[in-house]
C-alpha positions in Angstrom: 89.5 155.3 97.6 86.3 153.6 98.2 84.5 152.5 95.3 80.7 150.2 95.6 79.9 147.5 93.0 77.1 148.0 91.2 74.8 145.7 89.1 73.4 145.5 86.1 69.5 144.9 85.6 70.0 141.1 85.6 71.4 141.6 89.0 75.1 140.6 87.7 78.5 142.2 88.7 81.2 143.1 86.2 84.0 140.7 85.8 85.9 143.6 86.3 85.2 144.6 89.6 85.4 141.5 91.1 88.9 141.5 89.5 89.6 144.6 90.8 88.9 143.0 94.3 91.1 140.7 94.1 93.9 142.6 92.8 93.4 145.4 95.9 94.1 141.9 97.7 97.8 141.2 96.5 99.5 140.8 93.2 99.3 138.0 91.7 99.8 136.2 88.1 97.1 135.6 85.4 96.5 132.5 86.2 95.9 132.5 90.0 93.4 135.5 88.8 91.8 133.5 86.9 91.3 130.8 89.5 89.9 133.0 91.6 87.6 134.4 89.7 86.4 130.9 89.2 86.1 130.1 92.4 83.9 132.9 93.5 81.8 132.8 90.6 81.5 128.9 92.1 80.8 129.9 95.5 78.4 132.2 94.4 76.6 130.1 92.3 76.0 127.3 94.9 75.3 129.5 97.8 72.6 132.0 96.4 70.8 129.4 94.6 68.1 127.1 95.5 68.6 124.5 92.9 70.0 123.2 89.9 66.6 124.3 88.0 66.6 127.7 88.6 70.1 129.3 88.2 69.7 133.1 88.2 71.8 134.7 90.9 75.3 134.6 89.4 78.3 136.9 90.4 78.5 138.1 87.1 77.7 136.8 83.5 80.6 135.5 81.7 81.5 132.1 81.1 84.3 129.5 81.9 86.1 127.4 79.6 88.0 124.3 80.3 91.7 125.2 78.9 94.6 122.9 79.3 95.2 124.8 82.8 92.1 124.8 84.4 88.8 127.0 83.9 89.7 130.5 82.2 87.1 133.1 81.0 88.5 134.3 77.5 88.0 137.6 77.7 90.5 138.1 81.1 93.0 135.8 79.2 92.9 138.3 76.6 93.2 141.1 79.1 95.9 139.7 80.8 97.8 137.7 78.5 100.6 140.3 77.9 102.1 139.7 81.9 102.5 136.2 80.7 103.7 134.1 84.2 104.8 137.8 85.7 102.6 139.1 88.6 99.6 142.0 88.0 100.6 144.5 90.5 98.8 145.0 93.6 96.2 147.5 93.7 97.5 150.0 96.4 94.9 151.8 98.0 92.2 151.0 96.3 89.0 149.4 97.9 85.9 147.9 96.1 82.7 147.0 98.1 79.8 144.6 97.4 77.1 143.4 99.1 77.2 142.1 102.3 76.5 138.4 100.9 79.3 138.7 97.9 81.4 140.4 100.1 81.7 137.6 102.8 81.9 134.9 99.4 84.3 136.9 98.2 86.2 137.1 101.6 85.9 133.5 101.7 86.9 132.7 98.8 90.1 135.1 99.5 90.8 133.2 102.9 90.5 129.6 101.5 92.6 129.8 98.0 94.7 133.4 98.8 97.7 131.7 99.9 97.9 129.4 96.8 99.9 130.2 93.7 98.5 130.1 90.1 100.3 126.3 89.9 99.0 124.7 92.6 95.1 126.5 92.0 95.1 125.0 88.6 96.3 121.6 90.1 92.9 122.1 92.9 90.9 122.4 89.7 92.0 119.6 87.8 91.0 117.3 90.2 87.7 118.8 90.4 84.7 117.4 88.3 82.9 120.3 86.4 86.6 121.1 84.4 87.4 117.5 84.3 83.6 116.8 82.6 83.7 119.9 80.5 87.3 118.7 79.2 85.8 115.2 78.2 87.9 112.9 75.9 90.3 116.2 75.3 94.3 115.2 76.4 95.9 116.8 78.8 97.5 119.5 76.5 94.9 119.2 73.4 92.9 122.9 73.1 89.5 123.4 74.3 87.1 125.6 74.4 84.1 123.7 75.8 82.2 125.7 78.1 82.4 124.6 81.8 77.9 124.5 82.4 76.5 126.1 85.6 74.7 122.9 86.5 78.0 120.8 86.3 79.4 123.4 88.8 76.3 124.3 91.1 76.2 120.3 91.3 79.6 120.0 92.4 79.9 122.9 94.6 77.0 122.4 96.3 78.1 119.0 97.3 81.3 120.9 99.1 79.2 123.6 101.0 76.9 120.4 102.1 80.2 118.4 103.2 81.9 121.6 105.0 78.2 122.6 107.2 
């Protein structure tokens, strides 16, 4: 079954589809999910924007959090929370389209973090500035809920499309 992303009047995607892509993918736990979803919405961010001033073209509108392991959107904690460290099952054939553009972020996305497990993606993200700033003065295993800004991350991640072209 073929099913085609649509968006919403602001131009976003559901969370949930872009979930669903990654899930027809492989299974995989909560937290790798998670990561993922981060990551594209990164990508996306710093690749079909201009500049820092004018962030409109997101992959979907919901918002990161910087949690003791790494960037988490609430609402697919919440989902998700009953599989604990077990794996969400694959989905078996199932497909989900976007457009050409999202598609090949999302594809890239897929090929450079896929093989990673939820562990080591939360280790990639710790090191990375827009967590580590949104986390500020909070320990290493104190709660928080700041929100992770679209700047902090178009900022960084542009820097990393610039170093990779």
């Amino acid at each position: 079954m073929v099913e085609y992303a649509q968006r919403d009047q602001n131009g976003y995607y559901q969370v949930q589809d872009v979930i669903n892509w990654f899930l027809s993918k492989d299974s995989m736990s909560p937290k790798k999910l998670q990561k993922l979803l981060y990551y594209a919405y990164s990508w996306t961010l710093a690749l079909q924007n201009e500049d820092v001033e004018n962030l409109e073209n997101k992959l979907f509108d919901n918002n990161f959090e910087a949690w003791v392991h790494g960037p988490v959107l609430p609402s697919v904690y919440h989902d998700f929370k009953t599989f604990g460290y077990h794996d969400i099952a694959r989905l078996e054939d199932y497909k989900i389209k976007f457009d050409e553009d999202i598609e090949d972020i999302l594809n890239q996305v897929w090929d450079e973090y896929g093989d990673y497990n939820g562990n080591q993606l939360e280790s990639i993200t710790h090191q990375e500035e827009p967590w580590k700033k949104a986390r500020g003065d909070c320990s290493p295993i104190e709660r928080c809920n700041t929100l992770i800004s679209d700047e902090d991350i178009f900022s960084y991640y542009i820097q990393e499309v610039e170093y990779v072209d």
